[in-house]
matplotlib code that plots the C-alpha trace (Angstrom):
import matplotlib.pyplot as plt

x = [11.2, 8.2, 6.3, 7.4, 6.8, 3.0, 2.9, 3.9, 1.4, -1.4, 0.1, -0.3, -3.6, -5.0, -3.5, -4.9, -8.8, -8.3, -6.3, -6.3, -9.8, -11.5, -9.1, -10.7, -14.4, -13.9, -12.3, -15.2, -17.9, -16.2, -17.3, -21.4, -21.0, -17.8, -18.5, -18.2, -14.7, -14.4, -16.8, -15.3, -11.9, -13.0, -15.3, -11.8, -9.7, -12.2, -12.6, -8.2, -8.8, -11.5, -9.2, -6.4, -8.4, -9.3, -5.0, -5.0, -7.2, -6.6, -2.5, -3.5, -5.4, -2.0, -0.6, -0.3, 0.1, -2.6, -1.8, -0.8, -3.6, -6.0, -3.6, -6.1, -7.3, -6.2, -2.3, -3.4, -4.8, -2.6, -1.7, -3.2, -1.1, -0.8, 0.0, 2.1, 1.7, 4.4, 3.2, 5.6, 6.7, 9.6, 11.4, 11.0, 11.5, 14.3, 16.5, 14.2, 12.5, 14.7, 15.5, 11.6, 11.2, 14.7, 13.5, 10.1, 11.4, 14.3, 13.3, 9.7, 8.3, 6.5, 2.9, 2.7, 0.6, 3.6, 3.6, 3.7, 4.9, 3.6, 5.5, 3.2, 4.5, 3.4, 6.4, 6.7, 9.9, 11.6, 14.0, 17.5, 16.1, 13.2, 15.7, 17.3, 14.0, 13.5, 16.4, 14.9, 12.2, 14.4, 15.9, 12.4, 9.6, 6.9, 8.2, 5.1, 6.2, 3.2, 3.6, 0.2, 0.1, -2.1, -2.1, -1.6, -2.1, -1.5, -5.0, -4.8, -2.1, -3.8, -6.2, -4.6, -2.8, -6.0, -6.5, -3.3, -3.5, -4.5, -3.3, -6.4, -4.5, -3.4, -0.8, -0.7, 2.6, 4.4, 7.9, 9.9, 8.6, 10.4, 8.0, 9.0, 10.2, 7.0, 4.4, 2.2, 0.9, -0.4, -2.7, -3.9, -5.0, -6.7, -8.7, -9.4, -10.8, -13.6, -11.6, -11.2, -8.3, -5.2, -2.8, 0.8, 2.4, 4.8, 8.2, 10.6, 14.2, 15.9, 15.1, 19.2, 18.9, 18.0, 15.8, 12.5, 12.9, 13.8, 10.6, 8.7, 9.7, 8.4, 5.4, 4.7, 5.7, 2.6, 0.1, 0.8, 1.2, -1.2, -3.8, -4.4, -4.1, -6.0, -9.3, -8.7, -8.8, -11.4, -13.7, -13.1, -12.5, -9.4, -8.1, -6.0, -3.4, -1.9, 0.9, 1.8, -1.9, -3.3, -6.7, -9.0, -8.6, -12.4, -12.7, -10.2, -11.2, -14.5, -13.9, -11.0, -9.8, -10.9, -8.3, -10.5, -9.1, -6.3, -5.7, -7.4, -6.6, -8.8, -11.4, -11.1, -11.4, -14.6, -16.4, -15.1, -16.8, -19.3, -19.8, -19.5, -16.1, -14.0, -10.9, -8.4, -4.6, -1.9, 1.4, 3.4, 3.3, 6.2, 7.2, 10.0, 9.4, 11.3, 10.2, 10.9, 13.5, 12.8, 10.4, 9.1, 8.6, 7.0, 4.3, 3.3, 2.7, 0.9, -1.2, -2.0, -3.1, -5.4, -6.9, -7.7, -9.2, -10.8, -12.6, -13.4, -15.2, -17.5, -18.3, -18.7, -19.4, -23.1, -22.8, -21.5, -23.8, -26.7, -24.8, -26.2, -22.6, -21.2, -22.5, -22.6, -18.9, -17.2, -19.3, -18.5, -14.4, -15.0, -16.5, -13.8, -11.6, -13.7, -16.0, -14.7, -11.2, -12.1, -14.3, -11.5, -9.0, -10.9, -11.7, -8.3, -7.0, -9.8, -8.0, -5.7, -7.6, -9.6, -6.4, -5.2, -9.0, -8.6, -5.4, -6.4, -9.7, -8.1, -4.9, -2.8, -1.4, -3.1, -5.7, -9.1, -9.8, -5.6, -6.5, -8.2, -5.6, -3.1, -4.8, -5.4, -1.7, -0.1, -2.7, -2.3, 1.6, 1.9, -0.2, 3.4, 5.5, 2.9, 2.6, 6.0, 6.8, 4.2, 6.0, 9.5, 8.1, 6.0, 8.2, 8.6, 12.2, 14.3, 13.5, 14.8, 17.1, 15.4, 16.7, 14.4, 11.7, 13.0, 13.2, 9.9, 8.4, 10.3, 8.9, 5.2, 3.5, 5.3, 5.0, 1.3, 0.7, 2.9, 0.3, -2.4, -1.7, -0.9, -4.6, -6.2, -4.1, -5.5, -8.5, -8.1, -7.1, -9.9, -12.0, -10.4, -10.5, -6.5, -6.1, -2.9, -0.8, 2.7, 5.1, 6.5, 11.0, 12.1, 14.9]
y = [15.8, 17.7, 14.9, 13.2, 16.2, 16.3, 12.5, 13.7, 16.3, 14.2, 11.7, 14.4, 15.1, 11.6, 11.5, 14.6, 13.0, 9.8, 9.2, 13.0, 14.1, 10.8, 9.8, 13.5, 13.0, 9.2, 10.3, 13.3, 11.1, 8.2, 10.6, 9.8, 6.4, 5.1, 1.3, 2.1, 2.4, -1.7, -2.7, -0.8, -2.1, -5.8, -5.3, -3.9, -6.6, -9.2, -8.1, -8.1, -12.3, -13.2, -11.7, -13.5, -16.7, -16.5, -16.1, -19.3, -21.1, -19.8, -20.8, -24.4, -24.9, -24.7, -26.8, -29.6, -27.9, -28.0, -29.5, -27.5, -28.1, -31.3, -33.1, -35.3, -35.0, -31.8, -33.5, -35.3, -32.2, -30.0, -26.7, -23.6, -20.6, -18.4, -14.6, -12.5, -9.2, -7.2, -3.9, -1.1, 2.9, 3.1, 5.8, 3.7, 0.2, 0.7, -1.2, -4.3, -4.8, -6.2, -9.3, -9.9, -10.4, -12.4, -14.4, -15.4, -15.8, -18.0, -19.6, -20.7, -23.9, -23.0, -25.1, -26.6, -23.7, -21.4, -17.8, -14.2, -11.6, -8.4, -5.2, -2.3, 0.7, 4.2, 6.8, 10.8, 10.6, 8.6, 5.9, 5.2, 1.6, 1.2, 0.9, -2.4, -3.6, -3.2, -5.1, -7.7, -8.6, -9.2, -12.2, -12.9, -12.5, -13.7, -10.4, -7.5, -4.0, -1.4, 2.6, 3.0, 6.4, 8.5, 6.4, 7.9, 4.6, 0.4, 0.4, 1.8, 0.0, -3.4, -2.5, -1.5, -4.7, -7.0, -5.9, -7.3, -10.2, -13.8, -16.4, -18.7, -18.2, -14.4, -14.2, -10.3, -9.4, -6.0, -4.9, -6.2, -10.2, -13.5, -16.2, -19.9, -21.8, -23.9, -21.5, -22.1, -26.0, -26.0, -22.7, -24.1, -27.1, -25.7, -23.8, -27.4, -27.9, -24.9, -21.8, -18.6, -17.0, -18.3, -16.5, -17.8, -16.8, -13.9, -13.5, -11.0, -11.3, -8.4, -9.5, -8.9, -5.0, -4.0, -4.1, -3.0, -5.1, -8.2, -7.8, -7.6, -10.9, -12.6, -10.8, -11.9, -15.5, -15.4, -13.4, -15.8, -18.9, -18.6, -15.9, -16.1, -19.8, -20.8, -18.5, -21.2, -23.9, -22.7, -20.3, -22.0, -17.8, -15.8, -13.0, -11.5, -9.9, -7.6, -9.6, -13.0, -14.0, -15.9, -15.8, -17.4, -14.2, -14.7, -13.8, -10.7, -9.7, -9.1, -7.6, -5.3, -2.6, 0.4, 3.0, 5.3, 2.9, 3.1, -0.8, -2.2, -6.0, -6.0, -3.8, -6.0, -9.2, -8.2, -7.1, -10.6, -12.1, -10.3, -11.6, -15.8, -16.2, -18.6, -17.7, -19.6, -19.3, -21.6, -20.2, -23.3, -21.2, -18.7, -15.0, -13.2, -9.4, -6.2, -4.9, -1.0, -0.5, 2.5, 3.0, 6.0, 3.9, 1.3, 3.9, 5.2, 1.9, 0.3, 3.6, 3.0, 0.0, 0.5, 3.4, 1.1, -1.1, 0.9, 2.2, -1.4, -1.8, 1.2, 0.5, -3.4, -4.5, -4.7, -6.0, -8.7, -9.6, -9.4, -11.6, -15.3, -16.3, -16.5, -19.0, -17.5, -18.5, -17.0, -13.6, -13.7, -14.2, -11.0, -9.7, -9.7, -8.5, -5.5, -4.1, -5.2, -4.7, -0.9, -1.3, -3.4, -0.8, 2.1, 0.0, -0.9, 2.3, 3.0, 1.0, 3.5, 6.8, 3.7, 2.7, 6.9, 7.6, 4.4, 5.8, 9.1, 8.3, 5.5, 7.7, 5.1, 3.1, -0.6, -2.4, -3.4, -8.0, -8.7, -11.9, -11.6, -8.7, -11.7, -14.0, -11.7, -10.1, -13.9, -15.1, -12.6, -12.2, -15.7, -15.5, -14.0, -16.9, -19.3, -18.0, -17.6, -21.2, -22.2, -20.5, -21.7, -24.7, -24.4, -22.0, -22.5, -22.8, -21.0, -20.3, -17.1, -17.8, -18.3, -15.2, -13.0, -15.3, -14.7, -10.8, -10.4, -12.2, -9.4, -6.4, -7.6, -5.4, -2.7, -3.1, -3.8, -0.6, 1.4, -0.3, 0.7, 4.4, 3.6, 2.8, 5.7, 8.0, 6.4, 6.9, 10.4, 10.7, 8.8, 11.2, 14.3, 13.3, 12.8, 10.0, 10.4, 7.5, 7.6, 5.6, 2.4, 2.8, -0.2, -2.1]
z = [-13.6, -13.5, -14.7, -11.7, -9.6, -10.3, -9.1, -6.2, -5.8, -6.4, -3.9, -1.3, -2.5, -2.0, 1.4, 2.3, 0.8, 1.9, 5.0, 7.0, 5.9, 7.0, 9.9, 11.6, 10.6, 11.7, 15.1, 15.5, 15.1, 17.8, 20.4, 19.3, 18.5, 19.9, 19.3, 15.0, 15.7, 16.3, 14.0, 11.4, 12.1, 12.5, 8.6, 6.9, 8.8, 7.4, 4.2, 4.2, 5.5, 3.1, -0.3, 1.3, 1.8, -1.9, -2.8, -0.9, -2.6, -6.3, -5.2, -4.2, -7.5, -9.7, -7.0, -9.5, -13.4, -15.8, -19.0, -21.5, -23.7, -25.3, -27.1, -28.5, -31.4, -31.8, -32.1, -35.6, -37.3, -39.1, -38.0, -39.2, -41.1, -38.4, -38.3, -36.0, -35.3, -33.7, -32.6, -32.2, -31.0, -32.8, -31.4, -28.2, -29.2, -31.9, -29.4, -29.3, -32.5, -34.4, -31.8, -31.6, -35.3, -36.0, -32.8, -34.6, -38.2, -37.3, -34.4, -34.5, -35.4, -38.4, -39.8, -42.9, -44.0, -43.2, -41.2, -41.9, -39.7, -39.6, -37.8, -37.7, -35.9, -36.0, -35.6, -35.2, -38.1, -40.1, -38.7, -39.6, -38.5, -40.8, -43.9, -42.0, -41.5, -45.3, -46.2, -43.6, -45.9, -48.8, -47.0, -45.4, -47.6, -44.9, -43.1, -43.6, -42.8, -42.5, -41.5, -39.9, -40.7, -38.7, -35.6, -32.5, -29.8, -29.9, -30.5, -33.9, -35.3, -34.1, -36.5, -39.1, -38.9, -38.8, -42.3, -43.4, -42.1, -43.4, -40.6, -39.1, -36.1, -35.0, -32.5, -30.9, -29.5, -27.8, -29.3, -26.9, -26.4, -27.2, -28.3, -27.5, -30.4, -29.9, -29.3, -31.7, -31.8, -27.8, -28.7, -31.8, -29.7, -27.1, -30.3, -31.7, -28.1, -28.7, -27.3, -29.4, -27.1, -25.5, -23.3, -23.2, -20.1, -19.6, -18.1, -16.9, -18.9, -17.1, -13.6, -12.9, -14.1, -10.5, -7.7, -9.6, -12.3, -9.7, -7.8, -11.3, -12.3, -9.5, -9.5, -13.2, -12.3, -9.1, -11.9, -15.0, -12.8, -10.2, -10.7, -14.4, -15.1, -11.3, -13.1, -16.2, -13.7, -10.9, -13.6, -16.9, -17.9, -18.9, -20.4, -22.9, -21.5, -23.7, -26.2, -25.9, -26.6, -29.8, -31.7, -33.3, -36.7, -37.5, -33.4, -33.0, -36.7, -35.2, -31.9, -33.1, -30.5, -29.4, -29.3, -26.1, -23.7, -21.6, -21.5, -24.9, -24.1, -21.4, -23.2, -25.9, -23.7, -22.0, -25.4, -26.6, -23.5, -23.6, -27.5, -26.3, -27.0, -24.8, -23.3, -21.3, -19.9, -20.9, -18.6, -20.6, -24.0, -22.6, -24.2, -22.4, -21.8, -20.8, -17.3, -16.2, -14.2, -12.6, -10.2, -11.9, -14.9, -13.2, -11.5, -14.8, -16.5, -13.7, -13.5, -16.5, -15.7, -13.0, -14.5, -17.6, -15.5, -13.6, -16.9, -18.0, -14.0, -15.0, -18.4, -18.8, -15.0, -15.3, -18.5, -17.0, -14.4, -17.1, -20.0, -20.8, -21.7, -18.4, -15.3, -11.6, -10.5, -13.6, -13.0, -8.7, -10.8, -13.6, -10.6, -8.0, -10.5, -11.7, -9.1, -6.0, -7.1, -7.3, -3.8, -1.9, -2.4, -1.4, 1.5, 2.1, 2.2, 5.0, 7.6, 7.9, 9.1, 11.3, 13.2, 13.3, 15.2, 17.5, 18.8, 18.9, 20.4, 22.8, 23.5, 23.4, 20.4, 20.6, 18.4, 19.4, 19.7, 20.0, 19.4, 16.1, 15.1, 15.7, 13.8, 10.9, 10.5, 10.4, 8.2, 5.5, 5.9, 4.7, 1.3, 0.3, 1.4, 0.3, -3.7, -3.6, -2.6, -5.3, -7.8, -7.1, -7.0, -10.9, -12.3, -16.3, -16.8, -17.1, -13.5, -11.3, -8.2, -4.6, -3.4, -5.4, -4.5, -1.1, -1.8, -3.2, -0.1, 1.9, -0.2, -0.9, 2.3, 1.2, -2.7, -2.0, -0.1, -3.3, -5.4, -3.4, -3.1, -7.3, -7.1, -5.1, -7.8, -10.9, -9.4, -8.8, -12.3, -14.0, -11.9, -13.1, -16.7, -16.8, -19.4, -21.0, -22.2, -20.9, -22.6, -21.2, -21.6, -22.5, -19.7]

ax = plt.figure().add_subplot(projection="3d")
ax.plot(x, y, z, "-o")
ax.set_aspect("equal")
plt.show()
């Protein structure tokens, strides 16, 4: 509770810094120059049409699916042993971990060369679950367990792992994700084709656990199958999202993780850019995950989030720009994602203590070139409609029901705006030095 009450506290305080504080120096200075009040209302209101026109063109480019991989020759070449490793907090995913592992050991294809399966998990105390996981490796010999004592974040244990393992091919995943049976020969293909990462595509298994976890599951369906795969299609560029994604070993072996950031996949994928390797995004290769279902749980993990990225913005942004291994369109893509995705919220949040002077100013409540204002409002309330539409329309099976396709077109201003104050906060926090990991509850 507490916890929840500081959120609050620095909601306020972002409010107060961002919306009051500049709505009164923004209404002050109207009185010298009274035309900045349009301009700056028609720049923001732009700036909203041009990042909607690119969500129109990034949905129409998974208009028609991408293959899921080169099938040729790659199809006549044997598959590679390949390694998973399940990462784990096992006072927090005791419920889940032992239905990922039975999932992979029974139920996926395996190579020629065979798998192994390593669980590493760090812990605070011993687990009256870790002696059934011991008995599991009696009757599965291929199963690794490994204490990475010591560790105190994902990061760690990923490394501790990478010693252990000795698959060609090193799938990463989180606690609670169910591969496909058949995961493993379309990424091995797209390897054969002269990529070191793929990214399988994630979706939302509780979507019926309530409201939050409803809207999540469409929102994963528009990021892994329209954002993600249309930068594979537009950029030839990816990313490694976190679990679900599979590696080249001599690759990740080399990059590793680094255990100071708050989101190490995309850490991790920028130093592997950064290093020449190739990544793309197959939404085809499925895992099925376990959203929050609170809202409070879902603020702290996309906080997370943002601030991680945030942190990757500052630290590997002009890396980017300067790096030989990237052309000019997939730096303007790592680009929009990092810098301006920092920038065009900040902005964002802008129009508000714009529209508060105009009124104030104006004394009346009405916006300045109706016609444009018009314009603007329709053509960015149907990006919504329009991925959603897409996605109903792409969906990997099993696909959700059109009523929380037609929900999540209902709550996207509002869940927008949430994710925008979301933004402003991890900002604040990043700012302030306030980089602690809060634990994601499992659904």
């Amino acid at each position: 509770m507490m916890r929840l009450l500081k959120e609050w506290f620095k909601v306020a305080e972002v409010l107060l810094v961002l919306l009051a504080v500049p709505a009164a120096f923004i209404y002050h200075i109207s009185f010298r120059w009274p035309g900045l009040l349009d301009v700056s209302y028609v720049a923001i209101v732009g700036m909203f049409i041009l990042q909607a026109a690119l969500s129109y063109g990034y949905t129409t480019s998974v208009l028609k699916r991408k293959p899921s991989g080169p099938f040729s020759p790659a199809e006549t070449q044997p598959l590679p042993k390949t390694t998973f490793i399940v990462t784990a907090y096992l006072p927090n995913e005791v419920p889940v971990i032992e239905a990922t592992l039975v999932n992979i050991l029974q139920n996926v294809l395996r190579p020629p060369a065979g798998i192994e399966v390593i669980l590493v998990y760090n812990t605070p105390h011993a687990e009256p679950l870790e002696g059934k996981l011991r008995e599991m490796t009696r009757q599965w010999p291929e199963l690794i367990l490994t204490n990475a004592d010591g560790s105190r974040s994902k990061s760690e244990n990923l490394n501790h792992a990478l010693e252990l393992a000795h698959g060609d091919m090193i799938v990463l995943l989180d606690a609670d994700h169910l591969v496909s049976s058949d995961c493993i020969a379309p990424a091995w293909r797209w390897m054969e084709a002269g990529y070191d990462v793929v990214q399988g595509g994630c979706k939302i298994r509780n979507t019926s656990g309530g409201i939050v976890p409803g809207i999540v599951g469409i929102e994963f369906e528009v990021m892994y199958g329209v954002h993600h795969p249309a930068r594979s299609v537009l950029f030839d560029t990816g990313l490694f999202g976190g679990s679900n994604g599979y590696w080249r070993a001599a690759a990740i072996k080399k990059i590793r993780f680094d255990a100071n950031m708050l989101t190490e996949d995309i850490d991790t994928t920028l130093r592997g850019i950064l290093a020449g390797l190739r990544f793309v995004h197959d939404e085809a290769i499925v895992s099925t995950e376990l959203a929050p279902v609170t809202l409070g749980g879902l603020w702290f993990q996309r906080k997370r989030w943002l601030q991680g990225w945030l942190q990757c913005a500052l630290k590997y942004q002009r890396a980017i720009w300067k790096t030989g291994h990237l052309n000019l369109t997939q730096k303007f893509s790592w680009t929009t994602q990092l810098a301006c995705g920092v920038v065009y919220d900040l902005v964002a949040f802008l129009f508000f203590p714009v529209v508060l002077a105009i009124w104030f100013h104006s004394g009346r409540v009405a916006l300045p070139a109706p016609a444009y204002s018009v314009f603007a409002f329709f053509f960015i309330l149907l990006t919504g409609p329009y991925q959603a539409a897409v996605m109903y329309r792409n969906a990997v099976p099993p696909r959700d029901s059109a009523w929380r396709y037609a929900l999540y077109i209902v709550v996207s201003w509002p869940y927008t705006l949430f994710k925008t104050v979301l933004h402003m906060v991890a900002i604040r926090d990043e700012l302030a030095g306030e980089r602690a990991w809060t634990v994601s509850k499992r659904g």
